[in-house]
Each structure stands twice: as C-alpha cells, then as structure tokens.
N, CA, C and O atoms as a Maestro MAE file, in Angstrom:
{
 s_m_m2io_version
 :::
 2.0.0
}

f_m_ct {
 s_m_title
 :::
 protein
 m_atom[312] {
  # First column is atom index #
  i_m_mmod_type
  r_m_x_coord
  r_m_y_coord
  r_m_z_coord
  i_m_residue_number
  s_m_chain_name
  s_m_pdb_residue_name
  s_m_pdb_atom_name
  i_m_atomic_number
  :::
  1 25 7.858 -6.166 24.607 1 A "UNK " " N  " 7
  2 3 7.895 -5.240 23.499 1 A "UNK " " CA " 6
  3 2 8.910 -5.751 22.477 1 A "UNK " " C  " 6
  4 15 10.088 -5.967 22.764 1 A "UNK " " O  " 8
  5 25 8.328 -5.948 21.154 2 A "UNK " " N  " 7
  6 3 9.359 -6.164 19.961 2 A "UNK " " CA " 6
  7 2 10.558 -4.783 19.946 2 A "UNK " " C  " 6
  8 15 10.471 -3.727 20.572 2 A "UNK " " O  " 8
  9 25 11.519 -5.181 19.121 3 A "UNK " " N  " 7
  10 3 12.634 -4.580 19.050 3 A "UNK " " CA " 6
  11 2 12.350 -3.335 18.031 3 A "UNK " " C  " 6
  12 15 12.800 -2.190 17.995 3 A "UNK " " O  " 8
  13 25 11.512 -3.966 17.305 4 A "UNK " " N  " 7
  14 3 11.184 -2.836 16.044 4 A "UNK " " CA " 6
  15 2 10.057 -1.781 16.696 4 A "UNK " " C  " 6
  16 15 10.023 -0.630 16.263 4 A "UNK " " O  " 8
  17 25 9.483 -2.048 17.354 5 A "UNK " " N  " 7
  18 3 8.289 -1.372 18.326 5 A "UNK " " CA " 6
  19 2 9.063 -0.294 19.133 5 A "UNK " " C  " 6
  20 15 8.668 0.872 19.159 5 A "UNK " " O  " 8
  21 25 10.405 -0.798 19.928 6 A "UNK " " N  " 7
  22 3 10.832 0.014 20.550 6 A "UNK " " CA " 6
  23 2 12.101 0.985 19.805 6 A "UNK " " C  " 6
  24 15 12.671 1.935 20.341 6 A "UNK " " O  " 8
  25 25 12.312 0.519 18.617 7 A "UNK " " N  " 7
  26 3 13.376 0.916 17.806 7 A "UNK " " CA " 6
  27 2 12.277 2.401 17.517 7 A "UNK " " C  " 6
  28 15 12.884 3.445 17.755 7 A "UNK " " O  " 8
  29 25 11.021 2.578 17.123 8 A "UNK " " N  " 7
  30 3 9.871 3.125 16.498 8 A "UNK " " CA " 6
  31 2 9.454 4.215 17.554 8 A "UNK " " C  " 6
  32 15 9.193 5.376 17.236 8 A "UNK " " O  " 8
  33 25 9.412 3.654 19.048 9 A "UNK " " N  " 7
  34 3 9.340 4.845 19.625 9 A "UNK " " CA " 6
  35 2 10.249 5.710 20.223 9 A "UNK " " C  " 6
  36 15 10.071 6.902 20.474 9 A "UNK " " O  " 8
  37 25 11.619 4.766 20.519 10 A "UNK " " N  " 7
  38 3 12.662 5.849 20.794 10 A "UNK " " CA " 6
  39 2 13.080 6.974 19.513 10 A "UNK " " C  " 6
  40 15 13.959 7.802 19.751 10 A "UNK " " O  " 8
  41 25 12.539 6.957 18.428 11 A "UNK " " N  " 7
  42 3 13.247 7.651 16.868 11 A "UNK " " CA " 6
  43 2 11.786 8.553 17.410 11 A "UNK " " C  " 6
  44 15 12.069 9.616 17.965 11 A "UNK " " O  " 8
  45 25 9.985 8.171 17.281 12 A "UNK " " N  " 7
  46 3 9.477 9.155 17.649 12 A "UNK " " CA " 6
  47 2 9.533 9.990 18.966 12 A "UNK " " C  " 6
  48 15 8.775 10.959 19.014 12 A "UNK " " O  " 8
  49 25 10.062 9.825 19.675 13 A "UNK " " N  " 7
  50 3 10.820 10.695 21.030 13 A "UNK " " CA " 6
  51 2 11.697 11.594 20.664 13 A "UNK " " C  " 6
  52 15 11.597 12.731 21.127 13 A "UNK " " O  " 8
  53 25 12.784 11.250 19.716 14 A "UNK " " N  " 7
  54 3 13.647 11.882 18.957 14 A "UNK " " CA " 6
  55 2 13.039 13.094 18.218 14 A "UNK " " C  " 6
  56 15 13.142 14.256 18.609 14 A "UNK " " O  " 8
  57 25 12.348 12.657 17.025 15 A "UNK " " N  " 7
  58 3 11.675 13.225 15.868 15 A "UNK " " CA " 6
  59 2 10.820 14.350 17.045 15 A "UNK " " C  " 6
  60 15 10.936 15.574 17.110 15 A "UNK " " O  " 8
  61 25 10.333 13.833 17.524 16 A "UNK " " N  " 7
  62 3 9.285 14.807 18.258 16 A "UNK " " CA " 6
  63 2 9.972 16.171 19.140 16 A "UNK " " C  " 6
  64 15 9.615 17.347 19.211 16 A "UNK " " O  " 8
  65 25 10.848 15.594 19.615 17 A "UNK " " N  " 7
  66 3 11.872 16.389 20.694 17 A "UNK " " CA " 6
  67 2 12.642 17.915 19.671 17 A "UNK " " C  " 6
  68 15 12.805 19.135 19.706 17 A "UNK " " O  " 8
  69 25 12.838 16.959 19.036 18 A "UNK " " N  " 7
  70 3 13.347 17.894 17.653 18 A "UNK " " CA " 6
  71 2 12.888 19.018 16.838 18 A "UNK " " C  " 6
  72 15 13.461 20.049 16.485 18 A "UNK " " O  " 8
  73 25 11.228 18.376 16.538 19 A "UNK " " N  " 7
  74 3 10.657 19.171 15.708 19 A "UNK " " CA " 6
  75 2 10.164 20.408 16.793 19 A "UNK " " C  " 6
  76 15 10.267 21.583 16.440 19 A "UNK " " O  " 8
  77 25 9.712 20.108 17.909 20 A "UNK " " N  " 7
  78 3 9.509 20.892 19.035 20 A "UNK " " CA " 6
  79 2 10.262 22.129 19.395 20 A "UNK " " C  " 6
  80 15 9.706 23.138 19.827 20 A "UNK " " O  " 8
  81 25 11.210 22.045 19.252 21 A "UNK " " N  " 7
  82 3 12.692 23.164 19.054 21 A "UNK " " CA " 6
  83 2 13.053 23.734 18.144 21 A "UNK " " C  " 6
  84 15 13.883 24.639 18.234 21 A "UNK " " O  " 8
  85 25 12.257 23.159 16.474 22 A "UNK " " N  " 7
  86 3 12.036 23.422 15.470 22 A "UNK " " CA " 6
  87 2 13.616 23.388 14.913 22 A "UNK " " C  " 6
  88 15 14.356 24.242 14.426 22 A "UNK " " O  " 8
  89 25 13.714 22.388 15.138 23 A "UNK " " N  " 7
  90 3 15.177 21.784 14.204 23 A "UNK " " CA " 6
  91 2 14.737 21.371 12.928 23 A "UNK " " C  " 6
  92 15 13.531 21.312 12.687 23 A "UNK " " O  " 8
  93 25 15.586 21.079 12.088 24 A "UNK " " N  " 7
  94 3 15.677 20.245 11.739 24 A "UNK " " CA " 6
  95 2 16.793 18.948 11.614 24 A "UNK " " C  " 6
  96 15 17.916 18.977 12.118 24 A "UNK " " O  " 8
  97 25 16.249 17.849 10.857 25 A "UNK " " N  " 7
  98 3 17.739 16.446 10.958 25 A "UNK " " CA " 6
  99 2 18.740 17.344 10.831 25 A "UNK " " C  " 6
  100 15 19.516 17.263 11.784 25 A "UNK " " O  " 8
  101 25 19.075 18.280 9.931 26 A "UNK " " N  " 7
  102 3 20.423 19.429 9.324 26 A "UNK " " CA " 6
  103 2 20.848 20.039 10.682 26 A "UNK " " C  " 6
  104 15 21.871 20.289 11.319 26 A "UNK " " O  " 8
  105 25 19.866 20.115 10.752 27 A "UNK " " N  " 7
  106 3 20.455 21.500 12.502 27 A "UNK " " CA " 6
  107 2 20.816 20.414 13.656 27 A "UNK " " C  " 6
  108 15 21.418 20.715 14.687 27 A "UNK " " O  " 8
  109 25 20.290 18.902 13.285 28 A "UNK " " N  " 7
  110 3 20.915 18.289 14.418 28 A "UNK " " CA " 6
  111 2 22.045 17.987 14.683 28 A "UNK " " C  " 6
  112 15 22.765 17.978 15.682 28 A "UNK " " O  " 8
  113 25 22.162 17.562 12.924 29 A "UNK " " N  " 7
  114 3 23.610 16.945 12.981 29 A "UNK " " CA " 6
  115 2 24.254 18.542 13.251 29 A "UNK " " C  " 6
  116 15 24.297 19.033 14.379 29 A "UNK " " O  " 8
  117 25 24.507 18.911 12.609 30 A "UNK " " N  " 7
  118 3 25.077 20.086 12.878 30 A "UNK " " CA " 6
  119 2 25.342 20.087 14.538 30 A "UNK " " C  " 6
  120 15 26.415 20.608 14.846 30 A "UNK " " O  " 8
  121 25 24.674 19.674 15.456 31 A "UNK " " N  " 7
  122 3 24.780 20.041 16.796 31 A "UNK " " CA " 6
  123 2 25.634 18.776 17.524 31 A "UNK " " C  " 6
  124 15 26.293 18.627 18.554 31 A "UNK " " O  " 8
  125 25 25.360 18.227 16.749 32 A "UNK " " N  " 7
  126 3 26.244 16.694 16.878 32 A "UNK " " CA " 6
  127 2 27.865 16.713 16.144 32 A "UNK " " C  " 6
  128 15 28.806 15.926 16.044 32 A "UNK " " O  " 8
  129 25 27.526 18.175 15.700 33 A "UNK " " N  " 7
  130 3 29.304 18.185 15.611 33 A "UNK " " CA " 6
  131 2 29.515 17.157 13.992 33 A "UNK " " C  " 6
  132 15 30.584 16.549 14.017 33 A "UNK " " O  " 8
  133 25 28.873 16.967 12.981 34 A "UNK " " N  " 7
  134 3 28.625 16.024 12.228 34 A "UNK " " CA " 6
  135 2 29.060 14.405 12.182 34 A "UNK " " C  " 6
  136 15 29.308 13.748 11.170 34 A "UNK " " O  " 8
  137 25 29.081 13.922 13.680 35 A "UNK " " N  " 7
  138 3 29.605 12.687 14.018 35 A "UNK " " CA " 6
  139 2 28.377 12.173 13.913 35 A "UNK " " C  " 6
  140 15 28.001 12.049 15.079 35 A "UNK " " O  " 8
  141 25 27.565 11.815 13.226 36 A "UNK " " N  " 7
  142 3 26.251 11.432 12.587 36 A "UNK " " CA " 6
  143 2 25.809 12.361 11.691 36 A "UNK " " C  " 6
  144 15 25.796 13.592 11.691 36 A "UNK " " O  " 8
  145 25 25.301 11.171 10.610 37 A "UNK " " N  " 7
  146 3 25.411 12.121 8.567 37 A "UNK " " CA " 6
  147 2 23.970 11.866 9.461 37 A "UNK " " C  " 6
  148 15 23.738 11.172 10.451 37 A "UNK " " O  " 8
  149 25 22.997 12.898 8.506 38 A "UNK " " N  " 7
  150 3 21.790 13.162 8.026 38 A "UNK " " CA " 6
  151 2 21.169 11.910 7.951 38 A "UNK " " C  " 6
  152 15 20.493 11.666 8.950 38 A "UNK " " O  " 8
  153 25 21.175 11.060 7.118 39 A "UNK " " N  " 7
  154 3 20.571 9.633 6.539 39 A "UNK " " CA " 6
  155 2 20.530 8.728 8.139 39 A "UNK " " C  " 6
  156 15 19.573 7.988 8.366 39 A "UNK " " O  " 8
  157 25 21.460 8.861 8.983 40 A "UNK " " N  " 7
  158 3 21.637 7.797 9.755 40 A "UNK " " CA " 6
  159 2 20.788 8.715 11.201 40 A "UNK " " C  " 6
  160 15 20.732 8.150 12.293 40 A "UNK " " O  " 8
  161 25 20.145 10.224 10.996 41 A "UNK " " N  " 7
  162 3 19.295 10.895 12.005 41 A "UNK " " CA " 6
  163 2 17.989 10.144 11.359 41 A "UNK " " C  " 6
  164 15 17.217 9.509 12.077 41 A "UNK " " O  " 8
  165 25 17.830 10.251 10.131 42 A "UNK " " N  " 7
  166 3 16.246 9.639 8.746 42 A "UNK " " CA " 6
  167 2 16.258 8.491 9.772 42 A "UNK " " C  " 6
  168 15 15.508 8.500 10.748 42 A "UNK " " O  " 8
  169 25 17.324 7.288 9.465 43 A "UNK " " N  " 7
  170 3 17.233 6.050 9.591 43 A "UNK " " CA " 6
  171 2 16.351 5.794 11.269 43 A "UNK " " C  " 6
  172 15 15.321 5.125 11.345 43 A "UNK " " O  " 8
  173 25 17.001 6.461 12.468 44 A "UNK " " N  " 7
  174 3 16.844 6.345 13.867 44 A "UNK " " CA " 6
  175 2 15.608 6.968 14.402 44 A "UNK " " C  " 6
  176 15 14.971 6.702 15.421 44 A "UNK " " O  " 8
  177 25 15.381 8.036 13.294 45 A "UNK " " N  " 7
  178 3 13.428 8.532 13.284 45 A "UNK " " CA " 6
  179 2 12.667 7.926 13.431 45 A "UNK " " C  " 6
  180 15 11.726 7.977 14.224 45 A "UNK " " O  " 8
  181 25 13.106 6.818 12.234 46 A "UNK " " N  " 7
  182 3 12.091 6.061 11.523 46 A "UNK " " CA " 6
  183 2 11.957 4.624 11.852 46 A "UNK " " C  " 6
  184 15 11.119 3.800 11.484 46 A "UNK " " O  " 8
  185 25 13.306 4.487 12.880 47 A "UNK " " N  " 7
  186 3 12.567 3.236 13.732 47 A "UNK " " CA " 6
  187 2 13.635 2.218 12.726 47 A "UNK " " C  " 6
  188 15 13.547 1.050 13.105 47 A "UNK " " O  " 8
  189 25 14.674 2.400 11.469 48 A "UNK " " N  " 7
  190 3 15.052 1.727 11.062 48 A "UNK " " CA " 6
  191 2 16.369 1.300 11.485 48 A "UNK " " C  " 6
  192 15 16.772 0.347 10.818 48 A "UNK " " O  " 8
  193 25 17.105 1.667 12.307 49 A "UNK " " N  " 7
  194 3 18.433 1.405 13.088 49 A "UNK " " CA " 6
  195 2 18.070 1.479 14.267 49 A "UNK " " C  " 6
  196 15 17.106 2.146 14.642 49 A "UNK " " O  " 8
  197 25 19.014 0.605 15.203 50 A "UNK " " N  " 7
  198 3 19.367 0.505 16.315 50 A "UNK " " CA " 6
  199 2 20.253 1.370 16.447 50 A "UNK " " C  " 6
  200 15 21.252 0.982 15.841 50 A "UNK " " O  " 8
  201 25 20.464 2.622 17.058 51 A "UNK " " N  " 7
  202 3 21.146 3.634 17.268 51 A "UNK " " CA " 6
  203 2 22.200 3.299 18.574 51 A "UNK " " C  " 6
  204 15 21.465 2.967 19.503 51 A "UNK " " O  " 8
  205 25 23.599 3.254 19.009 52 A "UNK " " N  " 7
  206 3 24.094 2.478 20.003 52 A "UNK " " CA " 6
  207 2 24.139 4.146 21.272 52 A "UNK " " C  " 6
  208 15 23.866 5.323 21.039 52 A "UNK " " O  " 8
  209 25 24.472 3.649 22.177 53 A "UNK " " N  " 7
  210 3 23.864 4.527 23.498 53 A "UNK " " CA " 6
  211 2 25.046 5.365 22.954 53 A "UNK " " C  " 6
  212 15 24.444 6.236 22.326 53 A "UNK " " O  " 8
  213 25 26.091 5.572 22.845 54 A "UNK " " N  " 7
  214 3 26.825 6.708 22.489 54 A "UNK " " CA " 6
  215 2 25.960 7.660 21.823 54 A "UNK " " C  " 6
  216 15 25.807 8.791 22.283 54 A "UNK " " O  " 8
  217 25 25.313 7.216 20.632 55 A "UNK " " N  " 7
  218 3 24.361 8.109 19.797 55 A "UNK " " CA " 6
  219 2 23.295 8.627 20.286 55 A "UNK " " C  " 6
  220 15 22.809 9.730 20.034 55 A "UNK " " O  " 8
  221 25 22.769 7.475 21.296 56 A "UNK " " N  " 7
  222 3 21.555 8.354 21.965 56 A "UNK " " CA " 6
  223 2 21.755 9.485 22.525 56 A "UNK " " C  " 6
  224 15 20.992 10.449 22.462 56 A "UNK " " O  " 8
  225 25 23.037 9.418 23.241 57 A "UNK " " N  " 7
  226 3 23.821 10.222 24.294 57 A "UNK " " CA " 6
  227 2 23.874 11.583 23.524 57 A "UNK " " C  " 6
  228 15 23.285 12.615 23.846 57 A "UNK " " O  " 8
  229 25 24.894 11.343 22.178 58 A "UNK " " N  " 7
  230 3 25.084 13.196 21.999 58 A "UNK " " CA " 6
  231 2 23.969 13.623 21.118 58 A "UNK " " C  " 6
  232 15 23.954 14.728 20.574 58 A "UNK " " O  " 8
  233 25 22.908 12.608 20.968 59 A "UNK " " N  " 7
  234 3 21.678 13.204 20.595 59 A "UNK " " CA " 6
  235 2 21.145 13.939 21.567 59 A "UNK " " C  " 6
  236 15 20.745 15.079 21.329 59 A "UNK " " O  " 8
  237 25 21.080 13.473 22.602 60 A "UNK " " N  " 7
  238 3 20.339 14.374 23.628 60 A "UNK " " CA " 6
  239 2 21.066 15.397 24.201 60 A "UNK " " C  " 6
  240 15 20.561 16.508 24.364 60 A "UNK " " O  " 8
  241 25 22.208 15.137 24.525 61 A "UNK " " N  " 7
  242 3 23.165 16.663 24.504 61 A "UNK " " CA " 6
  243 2 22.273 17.653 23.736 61 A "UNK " " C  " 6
  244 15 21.565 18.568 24.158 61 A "UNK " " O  " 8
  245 25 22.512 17.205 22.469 62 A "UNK " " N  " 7
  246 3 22.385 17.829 21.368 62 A "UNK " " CA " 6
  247 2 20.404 19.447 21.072 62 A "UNK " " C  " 6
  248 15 20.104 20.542 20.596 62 A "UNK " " O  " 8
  249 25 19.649 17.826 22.096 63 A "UNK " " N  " 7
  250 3 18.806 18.124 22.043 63 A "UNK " " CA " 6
  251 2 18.439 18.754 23.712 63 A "UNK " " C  " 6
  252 15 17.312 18.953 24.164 63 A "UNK " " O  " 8
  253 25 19.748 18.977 24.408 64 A "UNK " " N  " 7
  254 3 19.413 19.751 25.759 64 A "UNK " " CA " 6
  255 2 18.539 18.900 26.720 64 A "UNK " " C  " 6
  256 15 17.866 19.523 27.541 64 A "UNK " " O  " 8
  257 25 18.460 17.199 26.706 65 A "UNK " " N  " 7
  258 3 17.882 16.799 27.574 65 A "UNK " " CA " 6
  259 2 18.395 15.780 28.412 65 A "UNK " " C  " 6
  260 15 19.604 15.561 28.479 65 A "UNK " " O  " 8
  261 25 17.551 15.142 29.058 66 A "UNK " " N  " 7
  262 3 18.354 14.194 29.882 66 A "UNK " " CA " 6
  263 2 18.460 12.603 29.083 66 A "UNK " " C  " 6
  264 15 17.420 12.004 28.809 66 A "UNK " " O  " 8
  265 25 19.401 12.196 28.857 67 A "UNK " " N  " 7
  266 3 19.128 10.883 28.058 67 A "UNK " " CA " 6
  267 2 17.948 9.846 28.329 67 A "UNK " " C  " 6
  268 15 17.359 9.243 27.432 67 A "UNK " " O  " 8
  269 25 17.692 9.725 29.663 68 A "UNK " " N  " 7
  270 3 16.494 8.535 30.072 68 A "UNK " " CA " 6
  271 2 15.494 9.411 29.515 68 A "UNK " " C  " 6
  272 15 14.498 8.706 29.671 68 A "UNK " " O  " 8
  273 25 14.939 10.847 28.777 69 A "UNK " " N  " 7
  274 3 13.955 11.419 28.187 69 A "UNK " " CA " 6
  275 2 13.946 10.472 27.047 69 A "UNK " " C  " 6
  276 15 12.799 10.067 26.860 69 A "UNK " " O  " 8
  277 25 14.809 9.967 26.213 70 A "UNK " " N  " 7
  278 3 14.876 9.466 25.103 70 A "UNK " " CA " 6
  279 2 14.229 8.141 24.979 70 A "UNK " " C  " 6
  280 15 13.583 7.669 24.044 70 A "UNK " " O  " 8
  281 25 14.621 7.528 26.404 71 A "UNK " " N  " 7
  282 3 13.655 5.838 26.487 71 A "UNK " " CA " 6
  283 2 12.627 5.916 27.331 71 A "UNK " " C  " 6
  284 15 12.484 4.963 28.098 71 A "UNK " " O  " 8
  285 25 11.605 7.120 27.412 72 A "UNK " " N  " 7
  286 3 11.331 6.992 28.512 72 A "UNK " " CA " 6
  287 2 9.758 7.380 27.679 72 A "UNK " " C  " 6
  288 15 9.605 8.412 27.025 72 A "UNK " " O  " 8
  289 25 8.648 6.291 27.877 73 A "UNK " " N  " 7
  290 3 7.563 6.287 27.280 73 A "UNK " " CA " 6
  291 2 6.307 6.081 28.198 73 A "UNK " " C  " 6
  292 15 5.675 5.039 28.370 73 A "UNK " " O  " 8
  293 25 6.098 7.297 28.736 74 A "UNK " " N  " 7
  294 3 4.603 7.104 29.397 74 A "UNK " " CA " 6
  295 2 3.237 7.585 28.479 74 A "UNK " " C  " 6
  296 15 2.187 7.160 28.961 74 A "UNK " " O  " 8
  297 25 3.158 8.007 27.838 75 A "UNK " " N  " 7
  298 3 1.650 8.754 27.074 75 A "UNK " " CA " 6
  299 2 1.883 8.806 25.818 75 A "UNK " " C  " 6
  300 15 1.949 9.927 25.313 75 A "UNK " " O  " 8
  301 25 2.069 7.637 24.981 76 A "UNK " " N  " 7
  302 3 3.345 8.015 23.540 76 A "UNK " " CA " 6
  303 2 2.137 8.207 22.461 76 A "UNK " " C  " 6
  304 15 2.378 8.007 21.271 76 A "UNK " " O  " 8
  305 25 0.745 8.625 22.919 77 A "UNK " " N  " 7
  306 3 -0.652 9.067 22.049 77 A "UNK " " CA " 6
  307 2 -0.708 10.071 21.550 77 A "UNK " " C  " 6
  308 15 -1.613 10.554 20.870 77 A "UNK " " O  " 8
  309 25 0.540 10.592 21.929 78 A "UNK " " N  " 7
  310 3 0.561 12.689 21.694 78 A "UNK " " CA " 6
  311 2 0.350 13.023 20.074 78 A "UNK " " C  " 6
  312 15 0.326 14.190 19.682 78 A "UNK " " O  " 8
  :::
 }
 m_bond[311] {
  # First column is bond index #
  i_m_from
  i_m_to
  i_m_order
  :::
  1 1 2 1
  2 2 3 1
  3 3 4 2
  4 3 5 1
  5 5 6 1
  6 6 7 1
  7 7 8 2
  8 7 9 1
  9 9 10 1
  10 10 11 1
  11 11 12 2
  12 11 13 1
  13 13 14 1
  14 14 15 1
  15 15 16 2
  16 15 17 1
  17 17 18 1
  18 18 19 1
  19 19 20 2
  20 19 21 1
  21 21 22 1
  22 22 23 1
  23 23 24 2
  24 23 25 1
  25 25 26 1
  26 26 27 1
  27 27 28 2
  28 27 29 1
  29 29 30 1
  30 30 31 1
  31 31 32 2
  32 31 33 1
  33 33 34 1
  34 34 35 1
  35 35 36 2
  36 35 37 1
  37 37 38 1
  38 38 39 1
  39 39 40 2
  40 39 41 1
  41 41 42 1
  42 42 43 1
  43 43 44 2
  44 43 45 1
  45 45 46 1
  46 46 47 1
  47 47 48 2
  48 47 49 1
  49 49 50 1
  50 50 51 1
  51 51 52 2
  52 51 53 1
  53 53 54 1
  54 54 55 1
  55 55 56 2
  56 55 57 1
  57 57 58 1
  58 58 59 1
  59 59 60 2
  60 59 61 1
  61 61 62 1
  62 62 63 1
  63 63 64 2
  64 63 65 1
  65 65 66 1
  66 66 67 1
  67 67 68 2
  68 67 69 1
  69 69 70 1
  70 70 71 1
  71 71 72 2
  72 71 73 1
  73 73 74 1
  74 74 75 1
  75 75 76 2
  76 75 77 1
  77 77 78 1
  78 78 79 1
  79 79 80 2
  80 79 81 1
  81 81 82 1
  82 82 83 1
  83 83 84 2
  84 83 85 1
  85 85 86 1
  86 86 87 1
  87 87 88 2
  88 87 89 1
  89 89 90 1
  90 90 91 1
  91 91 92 2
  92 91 93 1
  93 93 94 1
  94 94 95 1
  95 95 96 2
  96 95 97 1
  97 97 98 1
  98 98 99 1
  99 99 100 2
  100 99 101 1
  101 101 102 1
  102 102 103 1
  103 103 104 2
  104 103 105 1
  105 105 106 1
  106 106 107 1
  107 107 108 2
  108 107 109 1
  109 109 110 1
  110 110 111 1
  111 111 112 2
  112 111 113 1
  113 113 114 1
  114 114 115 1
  115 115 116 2
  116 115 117 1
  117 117 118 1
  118 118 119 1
  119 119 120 2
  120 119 121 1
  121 121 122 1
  122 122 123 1
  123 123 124 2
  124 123 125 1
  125 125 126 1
  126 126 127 1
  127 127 128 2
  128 127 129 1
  129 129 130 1
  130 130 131 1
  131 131 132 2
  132 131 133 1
  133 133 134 1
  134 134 135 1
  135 135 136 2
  136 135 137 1
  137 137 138 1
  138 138 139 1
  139 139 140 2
  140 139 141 1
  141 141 142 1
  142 142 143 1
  143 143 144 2
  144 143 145 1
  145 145 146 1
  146 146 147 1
  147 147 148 2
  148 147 149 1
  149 149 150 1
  150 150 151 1
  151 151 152 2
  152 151 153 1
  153 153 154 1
  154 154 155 1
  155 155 156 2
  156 155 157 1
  157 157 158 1
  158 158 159 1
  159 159 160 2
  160 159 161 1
  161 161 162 1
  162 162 163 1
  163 163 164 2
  164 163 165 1
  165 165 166 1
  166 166 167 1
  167 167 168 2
  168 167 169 1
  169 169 170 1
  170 170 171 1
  171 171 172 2
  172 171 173 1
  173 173 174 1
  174 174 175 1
  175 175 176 2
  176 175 177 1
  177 177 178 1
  178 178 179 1
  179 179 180 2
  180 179 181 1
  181 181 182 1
  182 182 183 1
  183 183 184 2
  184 183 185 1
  185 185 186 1
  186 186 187 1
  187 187 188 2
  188 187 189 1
  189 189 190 1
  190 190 191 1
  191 191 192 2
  192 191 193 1
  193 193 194 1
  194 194 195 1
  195 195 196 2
  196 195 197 1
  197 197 198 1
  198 198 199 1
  199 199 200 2
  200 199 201 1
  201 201 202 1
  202 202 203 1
  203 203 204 2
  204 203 205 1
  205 205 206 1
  206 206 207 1
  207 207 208 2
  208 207 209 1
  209 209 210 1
  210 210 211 1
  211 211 212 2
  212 211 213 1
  213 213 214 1
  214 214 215 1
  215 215 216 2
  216 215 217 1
  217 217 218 1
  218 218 219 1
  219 219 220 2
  220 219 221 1
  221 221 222 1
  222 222 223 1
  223 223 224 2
  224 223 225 1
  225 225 226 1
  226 226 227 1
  227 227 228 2
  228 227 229 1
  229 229 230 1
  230 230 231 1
  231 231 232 2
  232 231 233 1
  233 233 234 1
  234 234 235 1
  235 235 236 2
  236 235 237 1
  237 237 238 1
  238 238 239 1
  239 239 240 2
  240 239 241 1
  241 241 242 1
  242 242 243 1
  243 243 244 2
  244 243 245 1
  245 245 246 1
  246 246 247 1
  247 247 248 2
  248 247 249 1
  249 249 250 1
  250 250 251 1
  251 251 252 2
  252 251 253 1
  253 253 254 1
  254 254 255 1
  255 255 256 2
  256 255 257 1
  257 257 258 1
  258 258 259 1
  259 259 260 2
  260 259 261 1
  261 261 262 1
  262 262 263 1
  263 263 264 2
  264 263 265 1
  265 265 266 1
  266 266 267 1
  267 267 268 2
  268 267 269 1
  269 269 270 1
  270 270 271 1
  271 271 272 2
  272 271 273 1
  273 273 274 1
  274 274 275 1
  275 275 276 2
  276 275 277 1
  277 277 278 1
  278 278 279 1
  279 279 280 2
  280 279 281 1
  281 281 282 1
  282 282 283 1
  283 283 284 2
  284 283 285 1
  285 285 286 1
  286 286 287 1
  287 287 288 2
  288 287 289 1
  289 289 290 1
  290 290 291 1
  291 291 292 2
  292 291 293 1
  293 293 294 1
  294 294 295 1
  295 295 296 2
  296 295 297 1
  297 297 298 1
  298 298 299 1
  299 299 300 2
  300 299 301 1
  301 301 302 1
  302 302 303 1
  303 303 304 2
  304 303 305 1
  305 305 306 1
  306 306 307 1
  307 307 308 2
  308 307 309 1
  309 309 310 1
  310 310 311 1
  311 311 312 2
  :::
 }
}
C-alpha cells in the first residue's frame, strides 16, 4: 500500500467516525482541547498529512474509541 493510499484511509476512518457522532472538525478540536487547529483536522481527512501517533491517539480519545479503530481497514466500501 502507497503512503498516500493509506494517509487517505486513515483521515476517511476519521472523517467518518466523526460525522457519525455528528461532530464537526470545530467540535473536534474542541475535544482535543485545541492542541490541533481546524486546518490540520481538513489536512488529516483529506489524506494530506501524515498525522504522528500522538495525534491519532487524542483523536480517538476524542472520538471515544480504541486507537487500532483508526488503522484498522476491513470493508472501507461503506
């Protein structure tokens, strides 16, 4: 798997997890304590940053799950 491939589905795991709970990027950061701006939640959506595991981490706090939910791609057709 390319880097940009997997950069693309860990941000749609994110994006998806998110919208599901009916957040939004605003309400995330917000939950993240604003130790991540808005632009850099856009950027990790969208597959355009490498987000480092700290970030994955209080993303998923954030988002009430278990972090391996975040890399973890069985049926990504949804």
């Amino acid at each position: 798997m390319e880097k940009s491939e997997l950069l693309k589905l860990v941000g749609k795991k994110i994006q998806k997890l998110r919208t599901e709970r009916g957040m939004s990027q605003v309400d995330l950061v917000g939950l993240i304590e604003r130790k991540i701006d808005t632009t850099n939640i856009s950027r990790i959506e969208s597959g355009r940053t490498n987000p480092t595991l700290y970030s994955l981490y209080r993303i998923s706090q954030a988002l009430e799950v278990p972090l391996k939910e975040l890399v973890t791609f069985q049926n990504e057709n949804d």
